[in-house]
C-alpha positions in Angstrom: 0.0 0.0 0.0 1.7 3.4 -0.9 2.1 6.0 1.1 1.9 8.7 -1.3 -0.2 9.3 -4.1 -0.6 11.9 -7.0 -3.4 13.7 -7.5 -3.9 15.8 -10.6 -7.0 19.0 -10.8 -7.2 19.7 -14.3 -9.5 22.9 -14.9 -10.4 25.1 -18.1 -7.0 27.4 -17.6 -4.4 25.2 -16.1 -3.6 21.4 -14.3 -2.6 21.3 -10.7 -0.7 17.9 -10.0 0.6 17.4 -6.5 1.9 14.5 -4.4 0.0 14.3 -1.3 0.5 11.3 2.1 -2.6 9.5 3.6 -2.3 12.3 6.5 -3.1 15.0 3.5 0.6 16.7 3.6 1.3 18.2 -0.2 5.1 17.0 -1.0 5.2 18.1 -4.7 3.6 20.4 -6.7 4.0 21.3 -10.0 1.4 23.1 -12.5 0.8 23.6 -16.3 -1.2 25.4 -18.9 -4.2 23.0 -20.3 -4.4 22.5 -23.7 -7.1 22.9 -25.9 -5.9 21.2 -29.0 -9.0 20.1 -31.5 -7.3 18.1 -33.3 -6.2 14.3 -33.3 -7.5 11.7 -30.5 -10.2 13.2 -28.1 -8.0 13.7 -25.1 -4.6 13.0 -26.3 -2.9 16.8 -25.9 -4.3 16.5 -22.3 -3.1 13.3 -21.3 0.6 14.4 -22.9 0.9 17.1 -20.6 -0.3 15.4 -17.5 1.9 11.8 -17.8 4.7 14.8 -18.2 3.6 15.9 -14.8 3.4 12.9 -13.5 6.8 11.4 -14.6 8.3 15.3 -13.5 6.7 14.7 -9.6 8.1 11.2 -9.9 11.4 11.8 -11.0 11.8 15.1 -8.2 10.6 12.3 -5.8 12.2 8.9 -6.5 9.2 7.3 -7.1 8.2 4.7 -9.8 4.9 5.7 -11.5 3.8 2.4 -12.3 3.7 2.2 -8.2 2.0 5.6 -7.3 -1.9 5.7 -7.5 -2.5 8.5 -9.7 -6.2 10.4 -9.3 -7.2 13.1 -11.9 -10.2 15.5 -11.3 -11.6 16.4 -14.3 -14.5 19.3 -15.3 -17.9 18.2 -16.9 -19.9 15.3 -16.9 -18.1 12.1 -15.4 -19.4 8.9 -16.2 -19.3 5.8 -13.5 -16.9 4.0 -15.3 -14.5 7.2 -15.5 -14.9 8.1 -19.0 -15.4 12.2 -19.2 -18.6 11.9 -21.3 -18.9 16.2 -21.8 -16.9 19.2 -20.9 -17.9 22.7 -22.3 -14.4 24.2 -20.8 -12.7 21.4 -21.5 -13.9 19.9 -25.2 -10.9 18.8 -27.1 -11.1 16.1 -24.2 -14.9 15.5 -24.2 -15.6 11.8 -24.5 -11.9 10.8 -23.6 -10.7 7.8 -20.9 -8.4 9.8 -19.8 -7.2 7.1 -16.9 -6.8 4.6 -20.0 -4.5 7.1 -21.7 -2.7 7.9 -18.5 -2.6 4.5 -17.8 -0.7 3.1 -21.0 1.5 6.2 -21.0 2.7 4.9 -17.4 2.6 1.4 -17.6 0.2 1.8 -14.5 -3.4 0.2 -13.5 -3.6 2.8 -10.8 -5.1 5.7 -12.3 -8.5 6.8 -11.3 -10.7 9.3 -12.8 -13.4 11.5 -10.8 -15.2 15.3 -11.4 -13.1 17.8 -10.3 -15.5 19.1 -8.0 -16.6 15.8 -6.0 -12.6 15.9 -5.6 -12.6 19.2 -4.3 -15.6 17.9 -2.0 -13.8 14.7 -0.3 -10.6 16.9 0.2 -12.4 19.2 2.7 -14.7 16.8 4.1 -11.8 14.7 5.0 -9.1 17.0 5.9 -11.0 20.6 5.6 -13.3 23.3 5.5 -16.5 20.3 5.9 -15.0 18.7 7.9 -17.5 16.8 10.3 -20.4 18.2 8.3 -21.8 15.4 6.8 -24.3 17.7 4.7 -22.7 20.4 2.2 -22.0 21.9 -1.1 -19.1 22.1 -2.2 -19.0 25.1 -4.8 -15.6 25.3 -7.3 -15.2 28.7 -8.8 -13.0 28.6 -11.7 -13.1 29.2 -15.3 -16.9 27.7 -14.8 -18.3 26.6 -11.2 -18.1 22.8 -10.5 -20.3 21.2 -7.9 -19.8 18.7 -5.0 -23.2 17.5 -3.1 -22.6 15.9 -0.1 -25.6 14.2 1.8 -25.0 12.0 5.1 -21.4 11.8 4.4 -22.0 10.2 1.0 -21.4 12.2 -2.5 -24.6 12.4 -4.6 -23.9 11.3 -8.0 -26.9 10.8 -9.7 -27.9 8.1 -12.0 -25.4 8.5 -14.5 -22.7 10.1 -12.1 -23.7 13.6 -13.7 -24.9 14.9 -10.7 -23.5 18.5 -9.2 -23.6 20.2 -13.1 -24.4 23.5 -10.8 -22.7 25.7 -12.6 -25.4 25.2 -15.5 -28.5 26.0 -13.4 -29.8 28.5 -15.3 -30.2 31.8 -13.2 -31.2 34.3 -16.1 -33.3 33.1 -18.9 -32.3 35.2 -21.6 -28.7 35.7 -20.4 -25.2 35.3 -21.7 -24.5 32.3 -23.8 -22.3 29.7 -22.6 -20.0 27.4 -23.3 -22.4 24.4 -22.7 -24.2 25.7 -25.5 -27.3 27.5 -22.9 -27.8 31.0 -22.2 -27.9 32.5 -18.5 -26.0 29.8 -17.1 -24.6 30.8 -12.8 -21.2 30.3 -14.4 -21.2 32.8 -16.4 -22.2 35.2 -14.0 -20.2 34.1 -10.6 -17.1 32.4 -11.5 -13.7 33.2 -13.0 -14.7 33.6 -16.2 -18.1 35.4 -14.9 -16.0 38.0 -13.4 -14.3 38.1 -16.7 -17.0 38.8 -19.0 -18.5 41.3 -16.3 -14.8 42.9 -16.1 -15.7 43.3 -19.9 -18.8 44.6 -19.4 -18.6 47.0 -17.3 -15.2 48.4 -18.6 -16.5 48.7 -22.4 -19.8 50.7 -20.6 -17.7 53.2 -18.5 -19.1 51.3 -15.7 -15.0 51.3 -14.6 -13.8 54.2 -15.9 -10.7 55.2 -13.2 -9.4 51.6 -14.0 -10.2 52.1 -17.9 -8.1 55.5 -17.2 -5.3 54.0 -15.6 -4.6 51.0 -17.4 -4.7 52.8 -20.7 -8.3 51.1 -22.2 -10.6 49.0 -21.5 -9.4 46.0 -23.1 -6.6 46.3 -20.3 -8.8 45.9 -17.5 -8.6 42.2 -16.3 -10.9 40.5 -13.4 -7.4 40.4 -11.1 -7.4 44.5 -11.5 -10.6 44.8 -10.5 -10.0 42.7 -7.1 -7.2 44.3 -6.5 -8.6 47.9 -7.0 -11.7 46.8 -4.6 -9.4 45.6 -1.5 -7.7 49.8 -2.1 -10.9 50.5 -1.8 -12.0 51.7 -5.2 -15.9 52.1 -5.4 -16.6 51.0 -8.8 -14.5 47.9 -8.3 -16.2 47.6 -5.3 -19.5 47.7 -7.2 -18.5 44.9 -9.7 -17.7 43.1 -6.8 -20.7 43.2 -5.1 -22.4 42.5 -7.9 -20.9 39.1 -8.2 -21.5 38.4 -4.6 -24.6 38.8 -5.5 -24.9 36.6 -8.3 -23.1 33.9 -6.3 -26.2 34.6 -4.0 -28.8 33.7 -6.2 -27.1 30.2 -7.1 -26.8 29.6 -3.1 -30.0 30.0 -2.5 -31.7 28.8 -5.2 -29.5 25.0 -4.4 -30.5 26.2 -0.8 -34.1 26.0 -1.6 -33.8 22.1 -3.9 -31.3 20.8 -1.6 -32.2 22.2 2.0 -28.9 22.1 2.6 -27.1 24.1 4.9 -23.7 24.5 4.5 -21.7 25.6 1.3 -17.8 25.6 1.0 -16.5 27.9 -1.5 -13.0 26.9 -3.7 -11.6 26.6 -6.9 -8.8 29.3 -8.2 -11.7 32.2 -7.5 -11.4 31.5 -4.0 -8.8 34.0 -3.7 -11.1 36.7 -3.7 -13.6 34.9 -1.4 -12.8 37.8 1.3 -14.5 40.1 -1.0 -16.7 38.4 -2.5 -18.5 36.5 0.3 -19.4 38.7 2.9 -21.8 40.6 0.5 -22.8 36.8 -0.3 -24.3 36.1 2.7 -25.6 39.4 3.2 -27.6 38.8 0.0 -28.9 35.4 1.1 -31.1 36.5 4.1 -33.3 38.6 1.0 -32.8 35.9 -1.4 -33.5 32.0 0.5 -36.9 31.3 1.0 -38.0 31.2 4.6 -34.6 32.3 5.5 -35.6 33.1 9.3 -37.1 29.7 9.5 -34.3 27.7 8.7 -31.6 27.1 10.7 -28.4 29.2 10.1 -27.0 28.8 6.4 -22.9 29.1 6.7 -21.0 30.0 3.7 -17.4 29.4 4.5 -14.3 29.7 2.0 -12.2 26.3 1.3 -9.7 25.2 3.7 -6.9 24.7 0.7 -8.3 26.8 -1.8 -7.4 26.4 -5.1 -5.7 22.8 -4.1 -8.7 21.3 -3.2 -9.3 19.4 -6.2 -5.7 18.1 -6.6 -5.6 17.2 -3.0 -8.8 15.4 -3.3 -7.7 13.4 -6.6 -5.1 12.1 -4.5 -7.7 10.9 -1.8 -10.1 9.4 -4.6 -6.7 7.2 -5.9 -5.5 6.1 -1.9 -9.0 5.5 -1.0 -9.5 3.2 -4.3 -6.1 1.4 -3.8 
């Protein structure tokens, strides 16, 4: 039984791979861009770039990679046997088995496959933010949000191991279009890439115009200048801000009101900014939550290890498997 194993979080932007003990210690880290490459086998430019991860953590480390269970967290619908059937921010990998490309590539039977959010999910519940909360929601901002739904300890998967999709609940009918192919989709209004088109928005509509000013256009204004400008206090990025908080609201409550459940742990690379952006969050839910004074007290709390989450909990899925 090894003691170590490698878990890899691979989002729309960039793969986390780390090398993480049973106790939930990182040892290694190393990250890459994702690739997007259309062309060839569905999956193949991904796999490439994470066996070279692996073999780099495994070389740093002295360890054989036939020997190391390997766990990748992957965005999009995950099928029970592993295959990732659809991913809008991930396509050029849609329909791939990744672990059986991983798995020839090493010369390794230990590679396991899981959504990147249920990852992120079993991380804190085991070692973080959830844990001893047998009842939460693990929320994944990144370049879309991913979802973790945990119910008396257990992850909800659904019948085809679909279930947690949240970030396509649609929270405005007639709103932007999406990746997925949908319009109005909470992605694209409270994650990375939500705060990315807004940043857009609201710079192209003078909506930021002392950051348009200072950064010489508004093509220049980026999501990580608006966060920045809101913790010096700046009251338009403070606005934008808010604004998100408040979208990140509406998808709370609204999982709040299906779910009844009662805790939500916020990660994924956005969580950066959860000091911002959550405090006007939960201010929003007391308006927004049905019956809000009738329930008992809904706690919003940022991940324990942030943007690691997901690789951390890829290396849980492949110890807990082995």
């Amino acid at each position: 039984m090894s003691d170590v194993a490698i878990g890899i979080d691979v989002g729309g932007t960039k793969a986390l791979a780390l090398i993480v003990g049973r106790d939930g210690r990182v040892l290694g880290e190393i990250q890459s861009a994702t690739p997007h490459d259309p062309c060839g086998v569905a999956g193949a430019a991904t796999a490439e770039v994470l066996t070279a991860q692996v073999r780099g953590l495994a070389d740093v480390h002295g360890l054989k990679v036939a020997d190391v269970p390997l766990g990748i967290g992957l965005p999009g619908l995950m099928r029970r046997d592993g295959r990732l059937a659809y991913a809008p921010n991930l396509q050029s990998a849609s329909g791939a088995d990744l672990g059986a490309l991983l798995g020839g590539a090493l010369g390794s039977t230990l590679v396991f496959c899981e959504n990147d959010a249920n990852c992120a999910a079993l991380c804190e519940h085991a070692w973080g933010a959830a844990r001893g909360i047998d009842d939460f929601v693990m929320v994944t901002l990144g370049t879309g949000i991913g979802g973790g739904v945990v119910a008396d300890g257990q992850l909800v998967r659904g019948r085809s191991g679909f279930a947690g999709e949240i970030g396509h609940m649609v929270v405005d009918a007639h709103g932007a279009a999406c990746a997925c192919g949908g319009f109005g989709c909470w992605e694209r209004y409270a994650s990375g890439g939500g705060l990315a088109r807004l940043t857009s928005e609201a710079a192209s509509t003078g909506r930021l115009a002392t950051l348009v000013e200072r950064l010489g256009g508004p093509d220049a204004v980026r999501p990580e200048d608006v966060t920045a400008a809101a913790r010096d206090g700046l009251a338009e990025a403070e606005t934008l801000v808010r604004e998100m908080g408040w979208w990140l609201a509406l998808g709370l409550a609204n999982l709040a009101a299906i779910l009844d459940c009662g805790h939500f742990v916020i990660g994924g690379g956005l969580s950066s900014a959860s000091d911002l952006v959550l405090p006007y969050a939960r201010e929003c839910l007391v308006d927004l939550v049905e019956g809000y004074d009738a329930r008992p007290t809904i706690t919003v709390s940022g991940s324990m290890f942030g943007a690691r989450s997901g690789a951390m909990g890829a290396a849980l899925v492949a110890l807990q498997r082995t």
